[in-house]
N, C-alpha and C positions, 0 to 999 in steps of 0.2 A: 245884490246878488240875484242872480235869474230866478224866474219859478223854478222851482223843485217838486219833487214827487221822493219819499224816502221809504225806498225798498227794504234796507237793511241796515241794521243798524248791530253793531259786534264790540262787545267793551275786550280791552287786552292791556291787562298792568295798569298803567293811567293814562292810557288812551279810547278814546272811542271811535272806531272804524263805520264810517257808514257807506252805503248805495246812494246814489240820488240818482232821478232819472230827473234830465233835462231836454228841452227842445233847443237849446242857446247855442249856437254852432263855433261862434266866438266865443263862450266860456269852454267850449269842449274843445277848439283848438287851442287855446290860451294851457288849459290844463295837459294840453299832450306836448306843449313845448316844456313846459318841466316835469315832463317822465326822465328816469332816470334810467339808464341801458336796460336793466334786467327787466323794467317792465313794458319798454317798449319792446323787447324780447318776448315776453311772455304774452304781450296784445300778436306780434309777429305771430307766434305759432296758434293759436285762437283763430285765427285768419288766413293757419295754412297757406302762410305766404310761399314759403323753400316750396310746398306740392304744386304750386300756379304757375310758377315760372319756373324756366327751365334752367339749371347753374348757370350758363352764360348771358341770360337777361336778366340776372339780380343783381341788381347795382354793389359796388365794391366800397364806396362810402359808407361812413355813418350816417352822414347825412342825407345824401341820396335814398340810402335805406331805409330812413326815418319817413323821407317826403313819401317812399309808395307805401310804408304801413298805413302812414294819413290817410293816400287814397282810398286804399284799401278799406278803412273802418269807416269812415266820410260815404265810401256809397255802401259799405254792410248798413248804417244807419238809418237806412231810408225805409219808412212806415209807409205810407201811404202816397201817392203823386208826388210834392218837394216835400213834404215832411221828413222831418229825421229826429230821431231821439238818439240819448247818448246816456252814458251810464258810467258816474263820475264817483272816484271812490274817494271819500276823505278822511284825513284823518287830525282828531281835536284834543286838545288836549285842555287843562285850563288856562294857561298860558298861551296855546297858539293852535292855527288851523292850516292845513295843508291839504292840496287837493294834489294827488297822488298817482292817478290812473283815468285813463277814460274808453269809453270801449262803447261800438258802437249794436251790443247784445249784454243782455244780463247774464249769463252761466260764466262767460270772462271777465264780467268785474267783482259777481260772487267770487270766483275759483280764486283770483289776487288775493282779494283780502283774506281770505283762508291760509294762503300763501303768507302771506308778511304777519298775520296775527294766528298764529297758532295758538291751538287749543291748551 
């Protein structure tokens, strides 16, 4: 597994939800190909995709749709010169680990996990 950095960490029932912030660009695309709609949705509106383009330049695919969120968090990720960090939310259980969400700012992969683990 990449280096990690653990922002956050949120228990809910018998799970435990955490932050991690990575540099690993392959673990962060690797993890945004298994988001599931609602949270490549909710990375979408973080990223005020619908306000940048205008109706008729938003692609009409899922998929298409999918590729310009990528771009979209891919260059929000960028810290410094090529550096980029990313900010991968998991979630564990004792049985199994899932990596859930990734986001290229922390207040969108806080705001998810609040999202999917409520209080």
């Amino acid at each position: 597994m990449p280096s990690q950095e653990l922002y956050l960490e949120k228990k809910a029932g018998l799970h435990v939800f955490q932050v991690l912030k990575t540099y690993d660009t392959a673990f962060a695309k690797e993890t945004f190909a298994g988001m599931d709609e609602a949270a490549i949705e909710h990375l979408g509106k973080s990223l005020s995709v619908s306000e940048e383009f205008p109706p008729d330049e938003m692609p009409t695919s899922p998929d298409d749709l999918a590729d310009l969120i990528w771009e979209e968090m891919y260059d929000s990720a960028r810290e410094q010169g090529q550096t980029r960090s990313y900010f991968v939310v998991r979630r564990s259980s004792v049985s199994s680990e899932d990596f859930l969400y990734v986001s290229g700012d922390w207040p969108s992969a806080e705001a998810y996990v609040h999202l999917i683990a409520p209080e």
